[in-house]
MARMIZA-549199 format. One record per atom (N, C-alpha, C): y, x, z; chain; residue number from 0. Coordinates in nm, 4 decimals. Layout:
residues N
north,east,up,chain,n
Y,X,Z,A,NUM
...
***
This chain:
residues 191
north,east,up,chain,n
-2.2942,4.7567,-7.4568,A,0
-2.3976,4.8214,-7.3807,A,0
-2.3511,4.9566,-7.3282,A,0
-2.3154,5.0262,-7.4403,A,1
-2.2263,5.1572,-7.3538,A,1
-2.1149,5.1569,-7.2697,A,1
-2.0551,5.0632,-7.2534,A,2
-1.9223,5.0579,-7.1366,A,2
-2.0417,4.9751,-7.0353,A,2
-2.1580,4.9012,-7.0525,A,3
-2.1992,4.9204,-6.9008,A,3
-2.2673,4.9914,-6.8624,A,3
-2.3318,5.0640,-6.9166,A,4
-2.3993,5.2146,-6.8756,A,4
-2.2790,5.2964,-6.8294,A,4
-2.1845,5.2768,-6.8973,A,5
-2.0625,5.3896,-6.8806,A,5
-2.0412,5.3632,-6.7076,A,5
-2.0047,5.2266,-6.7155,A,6
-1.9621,5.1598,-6.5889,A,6
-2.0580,5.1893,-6.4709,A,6
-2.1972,5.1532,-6.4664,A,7
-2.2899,5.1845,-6.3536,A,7
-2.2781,5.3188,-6.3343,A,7
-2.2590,5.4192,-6.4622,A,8
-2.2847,5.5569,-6.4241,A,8
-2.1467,5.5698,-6.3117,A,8
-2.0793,5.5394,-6.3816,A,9
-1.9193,5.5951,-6.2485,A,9
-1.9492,5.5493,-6.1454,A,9
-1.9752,5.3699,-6.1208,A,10
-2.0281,5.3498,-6.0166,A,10
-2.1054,5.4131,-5.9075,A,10
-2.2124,5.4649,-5.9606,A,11
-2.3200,5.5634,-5.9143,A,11
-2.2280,5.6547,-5.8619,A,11
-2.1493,5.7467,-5.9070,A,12
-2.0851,5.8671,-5.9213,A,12
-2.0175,5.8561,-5.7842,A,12
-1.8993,5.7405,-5.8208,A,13
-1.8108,5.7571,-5.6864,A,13
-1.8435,5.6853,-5.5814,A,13
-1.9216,5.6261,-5.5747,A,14
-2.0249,5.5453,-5.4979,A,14
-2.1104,5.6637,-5.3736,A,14
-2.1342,5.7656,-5.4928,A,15
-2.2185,5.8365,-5.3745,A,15
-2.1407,5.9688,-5.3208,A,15
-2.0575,5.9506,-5.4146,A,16
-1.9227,6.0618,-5.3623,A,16
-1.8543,6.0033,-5.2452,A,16
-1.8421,5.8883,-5.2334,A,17
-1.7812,5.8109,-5.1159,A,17
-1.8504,5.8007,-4.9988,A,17
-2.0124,5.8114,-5.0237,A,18
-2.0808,5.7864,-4.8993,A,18
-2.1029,5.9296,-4.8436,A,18
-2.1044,5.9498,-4.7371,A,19
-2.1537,6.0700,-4.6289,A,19
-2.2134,6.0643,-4.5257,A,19
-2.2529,6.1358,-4.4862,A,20
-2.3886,6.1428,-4.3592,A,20
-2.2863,6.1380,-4.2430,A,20
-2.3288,6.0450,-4.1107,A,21
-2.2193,6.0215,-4.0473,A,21
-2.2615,6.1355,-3.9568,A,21
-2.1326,6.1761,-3.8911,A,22
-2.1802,6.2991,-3.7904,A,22
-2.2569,6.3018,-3.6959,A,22
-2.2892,6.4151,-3.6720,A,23
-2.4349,6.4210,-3.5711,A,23
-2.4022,6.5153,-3.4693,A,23
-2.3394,6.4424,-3.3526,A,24
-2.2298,6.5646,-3.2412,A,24
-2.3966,6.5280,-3.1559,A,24
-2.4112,6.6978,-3.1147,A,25
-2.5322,6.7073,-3.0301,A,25
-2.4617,6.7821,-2.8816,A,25
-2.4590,6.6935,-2.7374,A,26
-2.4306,6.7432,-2.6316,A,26
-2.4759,6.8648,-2.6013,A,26
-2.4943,6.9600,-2.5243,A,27
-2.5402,7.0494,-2.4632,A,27
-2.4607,7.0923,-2.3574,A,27
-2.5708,7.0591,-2.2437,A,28
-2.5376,7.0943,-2.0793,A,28
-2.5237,7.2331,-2.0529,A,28
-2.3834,7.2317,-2.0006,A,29
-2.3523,7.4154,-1.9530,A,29
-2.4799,7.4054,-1.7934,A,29
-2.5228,7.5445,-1.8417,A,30
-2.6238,7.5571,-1.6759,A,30
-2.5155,7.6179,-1.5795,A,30
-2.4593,7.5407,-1.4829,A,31
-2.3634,7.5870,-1.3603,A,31
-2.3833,7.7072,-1.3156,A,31
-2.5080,7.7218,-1.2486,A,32
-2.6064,7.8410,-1.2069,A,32
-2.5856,7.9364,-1.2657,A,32
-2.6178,7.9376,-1.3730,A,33
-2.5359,8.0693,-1.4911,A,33
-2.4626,8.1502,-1.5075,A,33
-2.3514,8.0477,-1.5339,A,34
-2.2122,8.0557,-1.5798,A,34
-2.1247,8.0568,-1.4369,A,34
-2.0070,8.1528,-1.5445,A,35
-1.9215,8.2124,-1.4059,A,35
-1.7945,8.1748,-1.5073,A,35
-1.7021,8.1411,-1.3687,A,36
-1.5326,8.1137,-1.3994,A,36
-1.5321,8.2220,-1.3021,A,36
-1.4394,8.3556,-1.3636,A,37
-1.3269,8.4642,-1.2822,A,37
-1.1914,8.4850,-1.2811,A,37
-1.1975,8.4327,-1.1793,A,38
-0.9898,8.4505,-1.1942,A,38
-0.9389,8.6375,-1.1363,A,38
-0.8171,8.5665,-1.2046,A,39
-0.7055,8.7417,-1.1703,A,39
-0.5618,8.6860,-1.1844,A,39
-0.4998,8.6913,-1.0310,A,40
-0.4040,8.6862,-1.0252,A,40
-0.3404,8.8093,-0.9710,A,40
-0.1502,8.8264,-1.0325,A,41
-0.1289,8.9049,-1.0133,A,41
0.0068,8.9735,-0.9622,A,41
0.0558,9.0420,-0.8823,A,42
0.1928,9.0502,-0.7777,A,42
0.2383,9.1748,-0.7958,A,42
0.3565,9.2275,-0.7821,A,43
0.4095,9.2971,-0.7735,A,43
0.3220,9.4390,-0.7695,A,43
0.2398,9.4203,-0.6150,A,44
0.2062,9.5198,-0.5822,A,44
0.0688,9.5553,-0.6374,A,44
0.0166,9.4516,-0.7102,A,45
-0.1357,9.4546,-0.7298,A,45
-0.1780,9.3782,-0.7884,A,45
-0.3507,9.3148,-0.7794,A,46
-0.3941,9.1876,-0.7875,A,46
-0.4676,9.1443,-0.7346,A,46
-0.5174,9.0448,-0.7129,A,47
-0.6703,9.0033,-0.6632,A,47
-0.7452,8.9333,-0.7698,A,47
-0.9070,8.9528,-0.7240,A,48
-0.9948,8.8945,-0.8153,A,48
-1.0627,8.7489,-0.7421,A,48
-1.1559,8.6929,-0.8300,A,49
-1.2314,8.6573,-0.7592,A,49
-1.2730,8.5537,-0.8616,A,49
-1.4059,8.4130,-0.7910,A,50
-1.4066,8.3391,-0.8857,A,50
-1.4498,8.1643,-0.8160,A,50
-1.4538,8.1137,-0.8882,A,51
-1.4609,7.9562,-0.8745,A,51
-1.5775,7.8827,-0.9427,A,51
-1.6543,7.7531,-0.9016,A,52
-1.7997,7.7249,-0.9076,A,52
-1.7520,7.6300,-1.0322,A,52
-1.8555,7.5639,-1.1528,A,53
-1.8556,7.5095,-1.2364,A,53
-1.9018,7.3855,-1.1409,A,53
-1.8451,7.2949,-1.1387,A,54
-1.9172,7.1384,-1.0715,A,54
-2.0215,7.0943,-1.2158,A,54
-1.9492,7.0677,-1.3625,A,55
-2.0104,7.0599,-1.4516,A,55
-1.9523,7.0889,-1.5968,A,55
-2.0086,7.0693,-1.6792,A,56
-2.0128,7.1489,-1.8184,A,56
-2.0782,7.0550,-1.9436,A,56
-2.0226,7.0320,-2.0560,A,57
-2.0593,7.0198,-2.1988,A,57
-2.0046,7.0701,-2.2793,A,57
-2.0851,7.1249,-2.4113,A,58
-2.0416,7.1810,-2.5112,A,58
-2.1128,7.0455,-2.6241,A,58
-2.0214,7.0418,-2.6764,A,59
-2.0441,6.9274,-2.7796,A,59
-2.0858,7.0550,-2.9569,A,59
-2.1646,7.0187,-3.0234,A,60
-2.1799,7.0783,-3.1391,A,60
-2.1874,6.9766,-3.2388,A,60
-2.1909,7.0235,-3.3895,A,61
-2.2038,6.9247,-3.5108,A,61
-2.2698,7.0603,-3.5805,A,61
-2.3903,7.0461,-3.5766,A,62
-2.4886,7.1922,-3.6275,A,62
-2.4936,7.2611,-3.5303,A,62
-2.4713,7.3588,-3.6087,A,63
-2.4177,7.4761,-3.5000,A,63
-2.2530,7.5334,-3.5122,A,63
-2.1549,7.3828,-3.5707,A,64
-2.0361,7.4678,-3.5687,A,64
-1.9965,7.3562,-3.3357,A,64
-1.9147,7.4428,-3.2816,A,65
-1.8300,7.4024,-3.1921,A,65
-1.7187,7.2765,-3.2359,A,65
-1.7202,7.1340,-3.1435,A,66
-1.6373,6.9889,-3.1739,A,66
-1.5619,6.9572,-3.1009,A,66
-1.6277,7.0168,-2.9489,A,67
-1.5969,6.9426,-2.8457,A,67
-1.6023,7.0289,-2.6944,A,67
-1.5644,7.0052,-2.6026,A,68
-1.6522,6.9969,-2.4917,A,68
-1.5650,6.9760,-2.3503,A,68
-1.6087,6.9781,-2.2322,A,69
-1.5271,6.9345,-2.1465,A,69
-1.6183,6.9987,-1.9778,A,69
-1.5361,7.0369,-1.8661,A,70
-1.5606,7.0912,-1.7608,A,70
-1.4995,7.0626,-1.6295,A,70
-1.5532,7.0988,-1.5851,A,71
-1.5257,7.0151,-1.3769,A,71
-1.5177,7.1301,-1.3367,A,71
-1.4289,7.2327,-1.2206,A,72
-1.4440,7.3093,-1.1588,A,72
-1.4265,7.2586,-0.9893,A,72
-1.4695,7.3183,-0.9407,A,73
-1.5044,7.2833,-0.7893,A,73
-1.4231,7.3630,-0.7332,A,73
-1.3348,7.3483,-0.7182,A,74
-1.2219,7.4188,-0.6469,A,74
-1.2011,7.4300,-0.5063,A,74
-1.3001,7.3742,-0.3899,A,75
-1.3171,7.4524,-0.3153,A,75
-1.4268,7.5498,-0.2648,A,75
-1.5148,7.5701,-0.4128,A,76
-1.5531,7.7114,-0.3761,A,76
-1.4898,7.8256,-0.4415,A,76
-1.3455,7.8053,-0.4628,A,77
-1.3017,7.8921,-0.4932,A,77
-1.2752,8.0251,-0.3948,A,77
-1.3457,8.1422,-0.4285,A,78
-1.3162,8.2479,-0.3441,A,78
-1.2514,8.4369,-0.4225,A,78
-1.2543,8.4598,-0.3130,A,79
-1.1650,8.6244,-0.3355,A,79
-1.3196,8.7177,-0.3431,A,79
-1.3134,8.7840,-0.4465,A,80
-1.4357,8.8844,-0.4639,A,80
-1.3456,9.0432,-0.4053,A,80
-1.2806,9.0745,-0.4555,A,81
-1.1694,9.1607,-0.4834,A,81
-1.1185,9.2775,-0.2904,A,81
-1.1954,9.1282,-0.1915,A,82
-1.1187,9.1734,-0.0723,A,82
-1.3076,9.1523,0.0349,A,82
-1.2490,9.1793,0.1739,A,83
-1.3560,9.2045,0.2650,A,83
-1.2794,9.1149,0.4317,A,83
-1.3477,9.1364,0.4619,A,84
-1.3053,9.0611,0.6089,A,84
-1.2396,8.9818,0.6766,A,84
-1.1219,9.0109,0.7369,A,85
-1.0311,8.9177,0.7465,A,85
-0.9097,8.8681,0.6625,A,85
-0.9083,9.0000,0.5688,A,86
-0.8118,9.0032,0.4883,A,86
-0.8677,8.8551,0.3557,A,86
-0.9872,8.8825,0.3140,A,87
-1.0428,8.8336,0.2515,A,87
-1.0344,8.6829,0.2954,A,87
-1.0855,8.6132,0.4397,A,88
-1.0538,8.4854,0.4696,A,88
-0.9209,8.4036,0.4661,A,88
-0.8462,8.4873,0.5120,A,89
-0.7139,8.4836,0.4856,A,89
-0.6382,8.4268,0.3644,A,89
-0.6800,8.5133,0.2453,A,90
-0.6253,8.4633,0.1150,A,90
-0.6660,8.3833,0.0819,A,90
-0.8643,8.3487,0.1045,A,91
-0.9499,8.2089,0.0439,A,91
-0.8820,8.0948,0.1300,A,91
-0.8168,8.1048,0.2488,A,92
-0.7365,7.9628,0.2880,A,92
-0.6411,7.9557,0.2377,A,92
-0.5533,8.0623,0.2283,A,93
-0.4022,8.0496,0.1753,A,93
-0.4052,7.9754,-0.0149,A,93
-0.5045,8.0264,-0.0575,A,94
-0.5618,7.9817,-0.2424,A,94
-0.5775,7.8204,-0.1874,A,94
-0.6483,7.8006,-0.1185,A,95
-0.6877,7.6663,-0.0941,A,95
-0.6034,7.5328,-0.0188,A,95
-0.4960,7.6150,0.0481,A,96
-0.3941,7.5475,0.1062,A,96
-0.2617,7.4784,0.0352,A,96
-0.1713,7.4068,0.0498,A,97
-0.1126,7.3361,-0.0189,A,97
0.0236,7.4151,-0.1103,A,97
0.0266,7.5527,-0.0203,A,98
0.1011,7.6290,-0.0941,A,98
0.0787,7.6561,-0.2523,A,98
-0.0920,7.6554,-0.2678,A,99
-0.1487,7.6638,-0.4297,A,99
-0.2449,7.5450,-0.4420,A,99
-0.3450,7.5359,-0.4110,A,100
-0.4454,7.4670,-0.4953,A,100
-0.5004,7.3122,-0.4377,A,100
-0.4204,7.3581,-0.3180,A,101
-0.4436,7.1860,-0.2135,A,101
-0.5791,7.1745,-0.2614,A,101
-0.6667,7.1982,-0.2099,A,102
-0.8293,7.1833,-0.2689,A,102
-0.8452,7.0597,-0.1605,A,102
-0.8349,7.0045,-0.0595,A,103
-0.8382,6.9380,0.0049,A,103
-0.7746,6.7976,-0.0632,A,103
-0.6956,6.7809,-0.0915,A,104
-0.6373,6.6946,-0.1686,A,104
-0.7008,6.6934,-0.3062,A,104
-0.7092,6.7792,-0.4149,A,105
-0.7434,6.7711,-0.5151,A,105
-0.8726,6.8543,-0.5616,A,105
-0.9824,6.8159,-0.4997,A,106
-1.0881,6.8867,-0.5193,A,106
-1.1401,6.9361,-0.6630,A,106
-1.0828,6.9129,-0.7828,A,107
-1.1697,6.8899,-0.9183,A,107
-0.9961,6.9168,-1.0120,A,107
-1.0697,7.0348,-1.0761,A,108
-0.9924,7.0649,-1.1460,A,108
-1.0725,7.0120,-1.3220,A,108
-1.0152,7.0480,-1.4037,A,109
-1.0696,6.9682,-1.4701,A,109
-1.0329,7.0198,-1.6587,A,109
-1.0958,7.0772,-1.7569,A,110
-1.0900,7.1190,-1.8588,A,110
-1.1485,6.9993,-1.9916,A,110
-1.0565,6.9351,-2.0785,A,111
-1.0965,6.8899,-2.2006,A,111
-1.0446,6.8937,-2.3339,A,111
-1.1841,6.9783,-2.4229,A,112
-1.0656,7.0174,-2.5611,A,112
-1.0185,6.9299,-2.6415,A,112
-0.9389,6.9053,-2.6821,A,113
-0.8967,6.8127,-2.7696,A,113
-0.8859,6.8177,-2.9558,A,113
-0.9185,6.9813,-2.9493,A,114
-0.8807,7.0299,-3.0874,A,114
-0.9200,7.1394,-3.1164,A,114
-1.0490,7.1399,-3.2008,A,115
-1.1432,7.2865,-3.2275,A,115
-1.1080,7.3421,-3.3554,A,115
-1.0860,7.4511,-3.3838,A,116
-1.0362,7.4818,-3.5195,A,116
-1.1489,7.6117,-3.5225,A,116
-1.2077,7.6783,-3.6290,A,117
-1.2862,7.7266,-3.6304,A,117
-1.2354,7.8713,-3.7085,A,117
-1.2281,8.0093,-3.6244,A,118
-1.1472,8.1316,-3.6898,A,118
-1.2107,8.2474,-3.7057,A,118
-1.3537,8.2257,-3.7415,A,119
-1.4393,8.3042,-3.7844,A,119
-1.5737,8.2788,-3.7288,A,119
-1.6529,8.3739,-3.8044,A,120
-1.8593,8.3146,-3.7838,A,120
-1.8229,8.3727,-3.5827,A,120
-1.8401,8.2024,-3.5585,A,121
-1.8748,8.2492,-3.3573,A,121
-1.7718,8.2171,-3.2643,A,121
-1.6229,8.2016,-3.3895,A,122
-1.4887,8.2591,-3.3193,A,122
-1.4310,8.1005,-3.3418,A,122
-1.3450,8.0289,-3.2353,A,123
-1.2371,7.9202,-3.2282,A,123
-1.1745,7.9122,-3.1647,A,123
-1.0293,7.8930,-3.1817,A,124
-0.9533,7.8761,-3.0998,A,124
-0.8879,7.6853,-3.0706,A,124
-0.9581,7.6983,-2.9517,A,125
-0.9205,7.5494,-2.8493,A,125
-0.8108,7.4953,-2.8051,A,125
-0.7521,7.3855,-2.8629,A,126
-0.6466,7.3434,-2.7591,A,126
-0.7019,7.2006,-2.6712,A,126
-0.7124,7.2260,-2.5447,A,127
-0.7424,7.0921,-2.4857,A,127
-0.6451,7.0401,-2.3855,A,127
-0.6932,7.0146,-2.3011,A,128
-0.5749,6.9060,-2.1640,A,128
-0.6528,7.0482,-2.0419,A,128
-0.5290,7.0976,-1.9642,A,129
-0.6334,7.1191,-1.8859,A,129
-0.5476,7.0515,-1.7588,A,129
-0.6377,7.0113,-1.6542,A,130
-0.5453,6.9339,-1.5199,A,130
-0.5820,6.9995,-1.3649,A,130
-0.5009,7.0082,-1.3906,A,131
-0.5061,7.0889,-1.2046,A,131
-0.4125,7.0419,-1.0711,A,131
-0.4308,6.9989,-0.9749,A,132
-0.3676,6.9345,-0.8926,A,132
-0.3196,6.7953,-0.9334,A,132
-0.3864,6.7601,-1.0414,A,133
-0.3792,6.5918,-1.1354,A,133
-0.2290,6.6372,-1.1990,A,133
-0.2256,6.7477,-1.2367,A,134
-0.1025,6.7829,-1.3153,A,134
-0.2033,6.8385,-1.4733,A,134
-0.1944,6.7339,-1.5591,A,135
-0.2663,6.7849,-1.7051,A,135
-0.1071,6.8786,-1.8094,A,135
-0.1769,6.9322,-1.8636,A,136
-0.0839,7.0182,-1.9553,A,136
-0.1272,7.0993,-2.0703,A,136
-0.1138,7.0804,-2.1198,A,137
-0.1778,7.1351,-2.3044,A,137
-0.2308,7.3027,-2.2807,A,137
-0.3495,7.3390,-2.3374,A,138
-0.3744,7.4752,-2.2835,A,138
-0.4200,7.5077,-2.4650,A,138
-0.4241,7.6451,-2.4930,A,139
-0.4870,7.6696,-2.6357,A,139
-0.5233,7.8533,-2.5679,A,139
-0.6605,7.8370,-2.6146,A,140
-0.7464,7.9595,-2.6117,A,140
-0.8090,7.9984,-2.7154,A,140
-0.9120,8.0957,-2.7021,A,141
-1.0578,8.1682,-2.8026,A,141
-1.1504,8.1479,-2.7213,A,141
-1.2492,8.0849,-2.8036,A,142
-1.3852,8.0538,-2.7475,A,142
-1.4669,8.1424,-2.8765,A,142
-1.5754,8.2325,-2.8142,A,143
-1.6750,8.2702,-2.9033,A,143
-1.7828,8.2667,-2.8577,A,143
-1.8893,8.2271,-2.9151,A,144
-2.0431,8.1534,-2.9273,A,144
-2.0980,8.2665,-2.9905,A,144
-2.2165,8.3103,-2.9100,A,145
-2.3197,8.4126,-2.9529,A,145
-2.4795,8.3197,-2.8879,A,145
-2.5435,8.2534,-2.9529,A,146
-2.6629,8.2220,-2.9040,A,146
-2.6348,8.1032,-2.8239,A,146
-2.6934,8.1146,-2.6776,A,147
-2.6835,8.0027,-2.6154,A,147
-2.5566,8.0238,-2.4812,A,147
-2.4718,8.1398,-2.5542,A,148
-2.3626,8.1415,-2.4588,A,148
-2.1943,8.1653,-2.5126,A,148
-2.1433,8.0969,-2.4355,A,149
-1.9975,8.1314,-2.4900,A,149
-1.9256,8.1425,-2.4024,A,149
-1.7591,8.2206,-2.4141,A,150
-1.6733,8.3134,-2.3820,A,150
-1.5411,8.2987,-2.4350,A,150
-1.4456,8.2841,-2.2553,A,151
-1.3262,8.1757,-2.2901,A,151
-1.2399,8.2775,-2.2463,A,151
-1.1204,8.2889,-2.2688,A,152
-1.0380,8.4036,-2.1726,A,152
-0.9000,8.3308,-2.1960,A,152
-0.8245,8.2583,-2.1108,A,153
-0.7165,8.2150,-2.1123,A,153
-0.6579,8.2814,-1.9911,A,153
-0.5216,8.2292,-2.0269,A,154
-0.3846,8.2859,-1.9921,A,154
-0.2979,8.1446,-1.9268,A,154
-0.3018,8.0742,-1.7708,A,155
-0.2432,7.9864,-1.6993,A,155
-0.1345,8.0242,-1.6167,A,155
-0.0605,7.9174,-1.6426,A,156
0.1015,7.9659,-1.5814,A,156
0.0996,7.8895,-1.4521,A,156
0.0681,7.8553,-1.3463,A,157
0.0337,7.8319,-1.2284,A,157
0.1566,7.7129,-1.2059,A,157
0.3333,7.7541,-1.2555,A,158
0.4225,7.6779,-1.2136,A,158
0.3895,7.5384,-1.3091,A,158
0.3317,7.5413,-1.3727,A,159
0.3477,7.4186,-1.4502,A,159
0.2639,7.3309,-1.3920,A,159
0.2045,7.3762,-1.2814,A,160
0.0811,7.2570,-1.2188,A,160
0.1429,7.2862,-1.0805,A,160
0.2676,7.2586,-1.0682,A,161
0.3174,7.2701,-0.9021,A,161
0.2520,7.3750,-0.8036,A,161
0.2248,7.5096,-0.8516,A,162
0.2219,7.5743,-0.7734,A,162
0.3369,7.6840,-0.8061,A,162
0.4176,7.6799,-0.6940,A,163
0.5282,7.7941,-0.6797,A,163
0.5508,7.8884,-0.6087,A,163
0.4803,7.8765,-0.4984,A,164
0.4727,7.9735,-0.4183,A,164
0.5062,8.1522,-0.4244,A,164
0.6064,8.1884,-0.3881,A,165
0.6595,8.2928,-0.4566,A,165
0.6962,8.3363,-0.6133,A,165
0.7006,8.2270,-0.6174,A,166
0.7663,8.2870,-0.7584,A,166
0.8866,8.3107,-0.8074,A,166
0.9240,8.3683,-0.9166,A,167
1.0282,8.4602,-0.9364,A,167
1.1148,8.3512,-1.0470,A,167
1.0791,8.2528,-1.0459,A,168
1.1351,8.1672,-1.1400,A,168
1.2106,8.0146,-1.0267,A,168
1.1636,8.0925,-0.9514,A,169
1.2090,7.9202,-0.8306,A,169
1.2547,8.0151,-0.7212,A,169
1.2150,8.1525,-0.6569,A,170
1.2806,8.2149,-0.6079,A,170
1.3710,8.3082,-0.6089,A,170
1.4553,8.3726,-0.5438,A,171
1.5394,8.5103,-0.5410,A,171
1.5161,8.6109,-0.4874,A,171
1.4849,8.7118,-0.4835,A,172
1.5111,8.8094,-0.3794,A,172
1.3375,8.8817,-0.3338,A,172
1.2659,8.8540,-0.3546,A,173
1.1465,8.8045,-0.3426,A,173
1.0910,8.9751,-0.3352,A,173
1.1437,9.0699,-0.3987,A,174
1.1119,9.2225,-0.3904,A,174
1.0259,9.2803,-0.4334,A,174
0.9090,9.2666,-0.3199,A,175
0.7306,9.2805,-0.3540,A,175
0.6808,9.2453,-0.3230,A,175
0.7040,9.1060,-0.2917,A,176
0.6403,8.9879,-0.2397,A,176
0.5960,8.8727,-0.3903,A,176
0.6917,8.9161,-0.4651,A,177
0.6575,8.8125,-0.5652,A,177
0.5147,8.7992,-0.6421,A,177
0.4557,8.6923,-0.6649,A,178
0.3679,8.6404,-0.7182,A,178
0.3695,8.6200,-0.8686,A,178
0.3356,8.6906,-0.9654,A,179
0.3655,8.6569,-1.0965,A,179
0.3034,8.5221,-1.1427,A,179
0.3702,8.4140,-1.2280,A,180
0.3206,8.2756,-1.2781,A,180
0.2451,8.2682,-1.3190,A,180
0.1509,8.4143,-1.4412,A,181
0.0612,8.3724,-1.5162,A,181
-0.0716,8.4510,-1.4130,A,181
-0.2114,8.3663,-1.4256,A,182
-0.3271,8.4059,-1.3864,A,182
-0.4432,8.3744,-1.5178,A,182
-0.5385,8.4943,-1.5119,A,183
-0.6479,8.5189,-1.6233,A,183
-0.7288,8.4230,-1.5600,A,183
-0.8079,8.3155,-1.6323,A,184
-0.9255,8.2938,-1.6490,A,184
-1.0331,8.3588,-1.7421,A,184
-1.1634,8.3770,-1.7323,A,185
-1.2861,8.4409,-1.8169,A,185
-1.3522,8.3626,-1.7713,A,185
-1.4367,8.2961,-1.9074,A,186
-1.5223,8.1933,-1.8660,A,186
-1.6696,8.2405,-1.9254,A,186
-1.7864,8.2188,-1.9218,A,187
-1.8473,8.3261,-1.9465,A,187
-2.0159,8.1509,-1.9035,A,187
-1.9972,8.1174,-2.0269,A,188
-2.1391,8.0106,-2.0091,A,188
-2.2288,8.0168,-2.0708,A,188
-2.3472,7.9673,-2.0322,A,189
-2.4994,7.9338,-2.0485,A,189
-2.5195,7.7933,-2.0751,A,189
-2.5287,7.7769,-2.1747,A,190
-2.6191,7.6469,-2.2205,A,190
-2.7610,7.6245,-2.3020,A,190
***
């Protein structure tokens, strides 16, 4: 009688040690309207600012820790904040032309994390796919969550998604004309 009491009790034991609540990933829609993508690229002589439209947005949760999430940017409303007039039209075609972002060809740029690690109350750092010109390439950032908004700030090397255009790694001589490879994103959402 006591080795089967003994027996059901373990049973019981690792039985319910084995079972777990299966996860509960809850979507949440980034509001486009909201939320702002700002770029900063930067040259010799200077930089320019400016920013680019969210097409769409999810943040995936399990509670309230960060799992998941994934984004569409609309890359031809990408524009120059930074400039005015003609100067200003100028660069929003040249960004959009095949020298960089072929927006015509590749309208949809495109962000998905693959790997959330969690580095304090609010704080994670992301590695996902990100693809630009249908060129995907491993990206790793900090994402921090305060409420119903969160805050991305990466660091993109432009040559690795076929854009070269002045650069100092494919060109020579280039002076103060050159275009440096890396450009800031700040991502800055509402859900």
């Amino acid at each position: 009688m006591k080795k089967e009491v003994f027996s059901i009790a373990l049973a019981l034991v690792f039985g319910a040690a084995s079972a777990t609540e299966p996860v509960v990933e809850e979507k949440k829609e980034v509001k486009t309207e909201a939320s702002t993508v700002t770029w900063k690229a930067y040259k010799v002589t200077g930089s320019h600012t400016g920013t680019v439209e969210l097409k769409s947005g999810t943040l995936i949760f399990d509670g309230d820790k960060l799992t998941g999430g994934e984004f569409e940017v609309d890359m031809p409303t990408l524009i120059s904040t930074d400039m005015e007039g003609d100067g200003k039209g100028k660069l929003e075609g040249h960004l959009k032309s095949d020298d960089f972002f072929a927006v015509d060809k590749h309208s949809v740029s495109k962000l998905v994390f693959k790997d959330v690690k969690s580095t304090g109350k609010n704080s994670y750092e992301v590695t996902g796919d990100l693809t630009i010109k249908d060129i995907t390439k491993p990206i790793t950032f900090d994402v921090s969550i305060y409420g119903n908004k969160a805050t991305a700030t990466m660091k993109v090397d432009r040559t690795d998604y076929d854009i070269k255009f002045r650069s100092g790694d494919f060109f020579e001589n280039l002076g103060d004309k050159l275009i440096y490879d890396e450009f800031d994103l700040v991502v800055d959402l509402e859900f």
